[in-house]
N, C-alpha and C positions, 0 to 999 in steps of 0.2 A: 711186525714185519713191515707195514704200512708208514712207518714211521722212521725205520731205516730206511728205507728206500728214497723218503721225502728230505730227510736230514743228508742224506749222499749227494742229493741232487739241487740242493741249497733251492733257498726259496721264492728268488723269481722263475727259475726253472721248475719247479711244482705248480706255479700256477701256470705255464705253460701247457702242464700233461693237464690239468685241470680242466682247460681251456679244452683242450682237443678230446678229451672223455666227453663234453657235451654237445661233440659233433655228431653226427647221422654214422661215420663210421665206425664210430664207438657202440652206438646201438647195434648197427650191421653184426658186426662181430659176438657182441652180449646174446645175438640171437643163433652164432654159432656155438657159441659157450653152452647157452641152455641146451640147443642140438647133443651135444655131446653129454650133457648129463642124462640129457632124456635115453641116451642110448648105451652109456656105458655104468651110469647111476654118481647118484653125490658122491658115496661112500669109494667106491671104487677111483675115482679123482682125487680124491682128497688124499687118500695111501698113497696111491702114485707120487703126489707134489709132494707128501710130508717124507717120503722116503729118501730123498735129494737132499744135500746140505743145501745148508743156510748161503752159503754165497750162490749157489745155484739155484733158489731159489727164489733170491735177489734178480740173479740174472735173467728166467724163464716172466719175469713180470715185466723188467723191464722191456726182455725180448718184446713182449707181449704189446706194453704200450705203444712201440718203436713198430712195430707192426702196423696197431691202429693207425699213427701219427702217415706212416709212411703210404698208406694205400687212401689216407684222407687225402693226401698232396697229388697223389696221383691221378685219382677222380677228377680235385680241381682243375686240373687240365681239360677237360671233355666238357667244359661249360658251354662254349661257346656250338661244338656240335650237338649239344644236349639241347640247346634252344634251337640250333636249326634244324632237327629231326622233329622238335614240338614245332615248330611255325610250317614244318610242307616240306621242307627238300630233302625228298625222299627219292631214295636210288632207282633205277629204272625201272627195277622189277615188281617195284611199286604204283609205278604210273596209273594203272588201271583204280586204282583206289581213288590214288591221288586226283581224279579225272571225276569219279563220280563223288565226291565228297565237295570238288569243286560246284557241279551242277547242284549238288545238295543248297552248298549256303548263295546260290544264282537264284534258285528258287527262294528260299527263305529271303534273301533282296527282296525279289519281287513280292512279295507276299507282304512284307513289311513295308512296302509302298505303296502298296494297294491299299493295306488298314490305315494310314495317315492321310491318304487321298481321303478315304468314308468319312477319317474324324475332321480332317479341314472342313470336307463338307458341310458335317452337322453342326461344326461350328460356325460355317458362314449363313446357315439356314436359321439359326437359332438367333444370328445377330440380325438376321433381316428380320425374324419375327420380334426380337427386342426394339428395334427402330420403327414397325408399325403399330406396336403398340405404347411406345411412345409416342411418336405423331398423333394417334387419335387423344390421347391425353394432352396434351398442345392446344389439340384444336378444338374439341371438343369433352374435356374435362374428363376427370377420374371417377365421377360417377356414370360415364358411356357405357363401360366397361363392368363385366360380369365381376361377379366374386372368382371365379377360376382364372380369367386372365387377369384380374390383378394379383391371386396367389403365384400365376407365372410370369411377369412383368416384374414380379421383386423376385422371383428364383434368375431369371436371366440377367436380370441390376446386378447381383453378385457375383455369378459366374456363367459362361456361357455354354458349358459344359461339365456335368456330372463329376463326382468327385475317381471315382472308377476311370471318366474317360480320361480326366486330365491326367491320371494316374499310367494310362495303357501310351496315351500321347508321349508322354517325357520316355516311358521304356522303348518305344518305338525309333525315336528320335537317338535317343541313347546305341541304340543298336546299331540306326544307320551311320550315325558319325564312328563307328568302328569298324565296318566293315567299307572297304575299295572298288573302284572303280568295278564294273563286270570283266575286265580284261587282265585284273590284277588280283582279281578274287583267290586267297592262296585255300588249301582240303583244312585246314584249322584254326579255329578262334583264338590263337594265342599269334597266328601267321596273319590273318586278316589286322587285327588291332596294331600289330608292327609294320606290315604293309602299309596298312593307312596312315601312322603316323609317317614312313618313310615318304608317301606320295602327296601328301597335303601341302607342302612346303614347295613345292612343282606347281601343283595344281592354285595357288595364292600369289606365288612371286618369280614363279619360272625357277627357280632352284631345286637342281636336283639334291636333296637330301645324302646320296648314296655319296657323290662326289665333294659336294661342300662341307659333308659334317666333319671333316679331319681338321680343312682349315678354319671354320666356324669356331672350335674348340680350343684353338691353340689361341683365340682372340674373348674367350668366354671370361667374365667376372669370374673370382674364384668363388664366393657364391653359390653363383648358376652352378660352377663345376661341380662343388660339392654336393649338392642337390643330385644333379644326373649319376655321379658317383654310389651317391648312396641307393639312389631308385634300380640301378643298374645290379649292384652287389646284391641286392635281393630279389631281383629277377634269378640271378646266377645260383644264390644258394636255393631258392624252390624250386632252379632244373636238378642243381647235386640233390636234394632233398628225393626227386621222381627218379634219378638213378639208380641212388643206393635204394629206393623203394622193389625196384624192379630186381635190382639185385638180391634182395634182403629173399625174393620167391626160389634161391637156389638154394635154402636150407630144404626146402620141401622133398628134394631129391634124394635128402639124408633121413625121410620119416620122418619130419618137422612139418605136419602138416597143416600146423597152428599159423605158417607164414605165407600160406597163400591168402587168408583174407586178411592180413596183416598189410601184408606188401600192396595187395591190390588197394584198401583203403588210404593207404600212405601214400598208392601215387594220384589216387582221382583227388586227395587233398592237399597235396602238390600243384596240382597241375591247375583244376576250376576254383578251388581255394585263394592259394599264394600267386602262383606262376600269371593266372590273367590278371587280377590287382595290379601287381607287381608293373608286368606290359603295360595297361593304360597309364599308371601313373609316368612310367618310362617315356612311354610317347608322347605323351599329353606335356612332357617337360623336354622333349625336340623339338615339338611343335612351338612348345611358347619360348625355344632358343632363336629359332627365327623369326617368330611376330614381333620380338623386342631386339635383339642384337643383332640383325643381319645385314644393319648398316659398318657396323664393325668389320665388316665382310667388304663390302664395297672400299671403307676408307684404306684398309691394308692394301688392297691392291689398286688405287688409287682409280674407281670407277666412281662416277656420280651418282649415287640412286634418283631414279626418277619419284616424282611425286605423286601422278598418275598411276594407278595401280594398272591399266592395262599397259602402258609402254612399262611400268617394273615388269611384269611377267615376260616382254620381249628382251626384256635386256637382263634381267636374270639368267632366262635361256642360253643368251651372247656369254653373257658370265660364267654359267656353268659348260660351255662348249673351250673356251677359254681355260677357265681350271682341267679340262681334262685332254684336251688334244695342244692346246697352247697357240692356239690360234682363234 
């Protein structure tokens, strides 16, 4: 049967349906298919379909794939609200969440500021003690000096902090360069990391991100484009990916109640898996479209960049005030 249906449909069009069977809503569906065996049984499926002729049963497949194909295209649509419901903007009656989720990672800032202040510290403690006990080695020789501070005299030669700290240092740091100002702080990790990329390019050159990035792009290397292109498209498929996850939990409603921890695993590995990746890589390649091309930007509309980074921030400003009221 399998083989008429692929020979009907000649064979760049096979690899087509091929293509679109190893999408999410091919799965989606396979997980209503099994619903319906689990409730009506193999046997009783199988009489039903083999009771049909053969051209209808041609048909009921193809139905079937044209089914998947068509509610796959339809999902694509909702990428864009799919990532703005993952990043915070969330409808009114949300707000109350939205609000403490925000004071949640306000705190967390704080807290991860606080543990960078401790390890600056012990690291600026630990160099002052590596510089005294160099100087008295200076000045009065290597044998002044105990057997314990010359065993710590060569641990601080090599590093001036524990391999743990340096380790807790870089996660720290890593964290604050994704998370934004306290004013722009958005209720989720995937909203902060896109935030921040949107507001760094403000905060470095006076350009607002929101407004420059349409024309920034029409002036980007193809390259660069493709780069953002591809980081982008898989941002996109790991929101479809938490969709159809979410979706995949209204088999459960049918006695499938194998797809609630189905669904719920498919979308936490959606979302802290793919979907944050996805966003750093994204933003981390807006960001480095304006460290490298946003002269590109200046020369189109025929402004001078300045060479002093604080007059570029003022004139930036001028420039992005410019791009969006025209004046």
């Amino acid at each position: 049967m399998t083989a008429k249906v692929l020979e009907s449909f000649g064979g760049k069009l096979a690899e087509q349906w091929v293509a679109t069977l190893l999408t999410p809503a091919f799965i989606f569906w396979l997980g209503g298919f099994v619903t319906a065996i689990q409730r009506l049984g193999w046997n009783t499926l199988v009489t039903r379909y083999t009771a049909y002729k053969e051209p209808l049963q041609i048909a009921i497949l193809v139905g079937a794939l044209c089914i998947v194909a068509a509610t796959a295209f339809a999902v694509q649509r909702f990428d864009t609200p799919i990532i703005r419901f993952l990043e915070g903007y969330w409808y009114p009656w949300l707000r109350p969440v939205r609000q403490i989720r925000i004071a949640h990672y306000r705190q967390h800032k704080q807290a991860l500021i606080q543990q960078s202040q401790t390890l600056r510290t012990q690291e600026a403690e630990q160099k002052a003690r590596f510089q005294a006990l160099k100087t008295i080695i200076e000045t009065q020789g290597a044998d002044s000096l105990t057997l314990a501070d010359k065993d710590e005299y060569r641990q601080l030669n090599e590093q001036l902090l524990t391999p743990t700290q340096q380790e807790n240092l870089v996660r720290i740091r890593l964290a604050l360069h994704n998370l934004p100002a306290n004013t722009d702080l958005m209720p989720t990790r995937l909203g902060n990391i896109l935030r921040t990329a949107e507001r760094r390019p403000l905060e470095k050159y006076g350009l607002d991100a929101i407004i420059c990035w349409s024309r920034l792009w029409l002036l980007l290397p193809e390259a660069a484009k493709k780069d953002l292109q591809n980081a982008r498209a898989d941002l996109n498929n790991a929101a479809r990916l938490w969709l159809w996850s979410i979706l995949f939990l209204v088999w459960a409603a049918f006695g499938a109640w194998w797809a609630i921890p189905l669904g719920i695993l498919s979308a936490l590995f959606a979302y802290y898996n793919w979907a944050i990746a996805a966003a750093t890589t994204y933003g981390d390649l807006i960001e480095a479209s304006f460290d490298l091309h946003r002269q590109l930007l200046y020369q189109a509309l025929g402004w001078k960049k300045p060479d002093d980074p604080n007059e570029e921030r003022r004139v930036g400003q001028q420039l992005t005030d410019y791009l969006w009221r025209g004046f």
